[in-house]
NURO-366038 format. One record per residue (C-alpha): residue number from 1; y, x, z; chain. Coordinates in Angstrom, 2 decimals. Layout:
REM NURO-366038
<vexvo num="NUM" Y="Y" X="X" Z="Z" chaine="A"/>
...
***
This chain:
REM NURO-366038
<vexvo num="1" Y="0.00" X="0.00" Z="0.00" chaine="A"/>
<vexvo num="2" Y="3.26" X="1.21" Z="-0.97" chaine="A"/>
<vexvo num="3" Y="5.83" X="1.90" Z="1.97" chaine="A"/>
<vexvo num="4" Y="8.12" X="-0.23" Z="0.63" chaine="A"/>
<vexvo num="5" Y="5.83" X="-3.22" Z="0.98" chaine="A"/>
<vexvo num="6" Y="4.47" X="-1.95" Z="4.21" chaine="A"/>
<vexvo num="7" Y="8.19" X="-2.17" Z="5.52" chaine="A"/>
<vexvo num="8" Y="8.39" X="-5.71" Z="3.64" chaine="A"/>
<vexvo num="9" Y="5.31" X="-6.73" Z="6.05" chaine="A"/>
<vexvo num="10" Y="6.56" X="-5.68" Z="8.91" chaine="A"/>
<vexvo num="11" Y="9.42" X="-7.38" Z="8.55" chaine="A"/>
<vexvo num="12" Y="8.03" X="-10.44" Z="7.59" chaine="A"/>
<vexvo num="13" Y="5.68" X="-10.80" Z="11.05" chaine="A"/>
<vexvo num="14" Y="8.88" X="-9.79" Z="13.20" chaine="A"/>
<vexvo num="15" Y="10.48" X="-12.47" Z="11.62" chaine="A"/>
<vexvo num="16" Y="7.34" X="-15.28" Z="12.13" chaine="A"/>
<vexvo num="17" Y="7.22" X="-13.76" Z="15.74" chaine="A"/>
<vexvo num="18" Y="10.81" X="-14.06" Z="16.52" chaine="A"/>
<vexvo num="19" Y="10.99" X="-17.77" Z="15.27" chaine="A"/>
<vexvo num="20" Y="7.79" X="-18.81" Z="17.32" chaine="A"/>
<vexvo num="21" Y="9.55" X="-17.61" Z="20.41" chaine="A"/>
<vexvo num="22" Y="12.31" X="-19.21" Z="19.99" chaine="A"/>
<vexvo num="23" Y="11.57" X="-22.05" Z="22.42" chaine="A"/>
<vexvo num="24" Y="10.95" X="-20.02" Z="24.70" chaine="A"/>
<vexvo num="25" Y="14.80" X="-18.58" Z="25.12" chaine="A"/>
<vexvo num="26" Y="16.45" X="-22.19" Z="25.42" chaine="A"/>
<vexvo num="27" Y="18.25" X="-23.75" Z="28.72" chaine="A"/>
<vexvo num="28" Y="15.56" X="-24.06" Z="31.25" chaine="A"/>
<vexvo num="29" Y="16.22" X="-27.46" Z="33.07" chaine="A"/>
<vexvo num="30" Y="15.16" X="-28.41" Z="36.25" chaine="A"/>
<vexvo num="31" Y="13.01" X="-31.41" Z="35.83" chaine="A"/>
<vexvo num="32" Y="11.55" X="-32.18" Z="39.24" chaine="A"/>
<vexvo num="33" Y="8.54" X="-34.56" Z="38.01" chaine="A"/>
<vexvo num="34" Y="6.93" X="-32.02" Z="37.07" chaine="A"/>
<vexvo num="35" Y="4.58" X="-30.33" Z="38.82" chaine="A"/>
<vexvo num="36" Y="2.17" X="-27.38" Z="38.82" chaine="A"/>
<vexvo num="37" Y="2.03" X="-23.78" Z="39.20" chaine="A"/>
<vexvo num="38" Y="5.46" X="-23.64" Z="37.05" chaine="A"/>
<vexvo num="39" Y="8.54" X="-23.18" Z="38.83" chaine="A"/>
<vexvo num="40" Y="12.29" X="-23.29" Z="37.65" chaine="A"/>
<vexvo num="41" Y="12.23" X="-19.68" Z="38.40" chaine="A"/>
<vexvo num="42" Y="9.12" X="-18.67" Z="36.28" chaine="A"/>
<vexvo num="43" Y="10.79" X="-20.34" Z="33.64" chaine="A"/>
<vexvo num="44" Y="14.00" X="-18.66" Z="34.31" chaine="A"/>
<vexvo num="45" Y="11.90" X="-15.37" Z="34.43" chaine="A"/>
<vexvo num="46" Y="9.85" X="-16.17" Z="30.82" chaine="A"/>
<vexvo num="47" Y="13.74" X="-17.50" Z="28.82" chaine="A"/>
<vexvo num="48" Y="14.84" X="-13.80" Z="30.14" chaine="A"/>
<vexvo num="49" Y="11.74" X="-11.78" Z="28.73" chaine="A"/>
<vexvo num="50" Y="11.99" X="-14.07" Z="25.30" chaine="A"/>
<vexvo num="51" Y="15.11" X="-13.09" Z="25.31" chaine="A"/>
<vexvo num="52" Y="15.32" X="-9.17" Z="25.61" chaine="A"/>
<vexvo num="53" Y="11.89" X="-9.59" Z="22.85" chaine="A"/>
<vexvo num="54" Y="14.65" X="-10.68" Z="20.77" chaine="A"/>
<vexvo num="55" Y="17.07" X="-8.13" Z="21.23" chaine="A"/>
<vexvo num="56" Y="13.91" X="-5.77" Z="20.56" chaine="A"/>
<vexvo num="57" Y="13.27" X="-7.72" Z="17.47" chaine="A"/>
<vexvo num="58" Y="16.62" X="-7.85" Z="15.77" chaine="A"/>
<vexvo num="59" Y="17.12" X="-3.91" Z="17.03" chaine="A"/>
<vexvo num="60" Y="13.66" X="-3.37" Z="14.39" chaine="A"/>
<vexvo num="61" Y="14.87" X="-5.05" Z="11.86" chaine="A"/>
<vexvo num="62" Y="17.94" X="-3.36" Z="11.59" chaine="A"/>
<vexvo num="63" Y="15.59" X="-0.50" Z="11.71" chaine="A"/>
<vexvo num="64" Y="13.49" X="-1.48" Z="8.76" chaine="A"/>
<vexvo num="65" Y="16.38" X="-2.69" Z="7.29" chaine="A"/>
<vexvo num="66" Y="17.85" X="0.78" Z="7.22" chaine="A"/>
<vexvo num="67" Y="14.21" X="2.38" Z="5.79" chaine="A"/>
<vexvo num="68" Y="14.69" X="0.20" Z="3.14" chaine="A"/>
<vexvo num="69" Y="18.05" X="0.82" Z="1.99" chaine="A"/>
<vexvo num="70" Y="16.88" X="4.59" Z="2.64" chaine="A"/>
<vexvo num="71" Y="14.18" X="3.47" Z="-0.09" chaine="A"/>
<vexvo num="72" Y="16.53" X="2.45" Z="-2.28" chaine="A"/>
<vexvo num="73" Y="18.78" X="5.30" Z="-2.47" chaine="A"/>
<vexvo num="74" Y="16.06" X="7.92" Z="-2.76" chaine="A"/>
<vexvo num="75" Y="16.63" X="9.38" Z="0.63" chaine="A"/>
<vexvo num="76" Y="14.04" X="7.92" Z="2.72" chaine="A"/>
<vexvo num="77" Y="11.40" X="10.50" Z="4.38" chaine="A"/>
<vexvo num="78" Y="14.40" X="13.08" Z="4.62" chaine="A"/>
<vexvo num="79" Y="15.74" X="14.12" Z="8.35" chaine="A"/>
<vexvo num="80" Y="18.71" X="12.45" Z="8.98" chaine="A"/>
<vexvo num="81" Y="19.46" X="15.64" Z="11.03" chaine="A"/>
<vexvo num="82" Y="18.24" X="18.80" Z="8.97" chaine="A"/>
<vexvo num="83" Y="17.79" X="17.22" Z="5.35" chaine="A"/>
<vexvo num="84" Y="14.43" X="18.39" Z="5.61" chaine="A"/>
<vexvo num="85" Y="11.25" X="15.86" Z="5.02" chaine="A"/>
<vexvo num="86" Y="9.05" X="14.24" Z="7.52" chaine="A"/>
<vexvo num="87" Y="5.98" X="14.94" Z="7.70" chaine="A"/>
<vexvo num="88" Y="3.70" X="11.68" Z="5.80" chaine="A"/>
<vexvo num="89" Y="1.95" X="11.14" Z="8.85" chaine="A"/>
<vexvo num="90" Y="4.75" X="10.67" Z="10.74" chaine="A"/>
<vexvo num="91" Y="6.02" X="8.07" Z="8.31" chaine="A"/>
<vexvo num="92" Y="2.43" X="6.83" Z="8.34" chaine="A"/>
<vexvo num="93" Y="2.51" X="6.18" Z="11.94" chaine="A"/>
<vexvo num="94" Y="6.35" X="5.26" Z="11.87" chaine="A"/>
<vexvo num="95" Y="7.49" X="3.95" Z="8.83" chaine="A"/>
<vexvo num="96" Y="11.09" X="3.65" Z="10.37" chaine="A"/>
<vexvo num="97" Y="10.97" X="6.90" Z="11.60" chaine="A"/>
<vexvo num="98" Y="14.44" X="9.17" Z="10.56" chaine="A"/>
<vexvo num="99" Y="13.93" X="12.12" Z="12.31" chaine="A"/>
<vexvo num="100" Y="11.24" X="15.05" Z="11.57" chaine="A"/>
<vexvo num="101" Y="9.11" X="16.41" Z="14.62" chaine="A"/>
<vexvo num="102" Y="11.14" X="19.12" Z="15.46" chaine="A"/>
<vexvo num="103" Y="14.49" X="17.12" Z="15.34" chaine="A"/>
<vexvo num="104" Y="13.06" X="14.75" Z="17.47" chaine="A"/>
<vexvo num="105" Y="12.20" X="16.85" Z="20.09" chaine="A"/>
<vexvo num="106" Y="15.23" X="18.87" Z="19.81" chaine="A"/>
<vexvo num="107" Y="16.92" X="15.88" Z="20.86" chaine="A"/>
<vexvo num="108" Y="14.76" X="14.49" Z="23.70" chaine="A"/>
<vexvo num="109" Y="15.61" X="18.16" Z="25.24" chaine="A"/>
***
């Protein structure tokens, strides 16, 4: 599979996975006919994880986004750092990846 459509993919199941969630991050309402193991702050505490997932999820995109403008203009796979490539298997395991090995590490330092 090309990288382009591998970046397409990806895309496309943050996308499904963001939308399914969605529910999740609306007002939570007290309703107190309800009962069971579900309280107002469990709920509270599930709308707040939904919605730092989606912070995480639009951050990616933007990510992929980039890889695929990269892709367009013929730069992707070179260090945004030294100009240099990274290494296929580091695209392999991070398709979004813009930093080579030894850029990376220079900057976790």
């Amino acid at each position: 599979m090309e990288m382009r459509d591998r970046l397409l993919d990806m895309r496309a199941a943050i996308e499904a996975a963001v939308h399914s969630h969605e529910e999740s991050s609306e007002v939570v309402e007290l309703d107190q006919t309800r009962t069971g193991r579900l309280t107002r702050m469990d709920a509270l505490q599930g709308q707040a994880m939904a919605k730092a997932g989606q912070v995480r999820a639009k951050q990616e995109l933007a990510h992929i986004d980039a890889a695929l403008r990269r892709l367009e203009e013929g730069s992707y796979g070179e260090c945004l750092d030294c100009a240099e490539d990274i290494a296929a298997a580091r695209l392999e395991a991070n398709p979004v990846a813009t930093l080579c090995v030894g850029c990376a590490e220079a900057r976790e330092a």
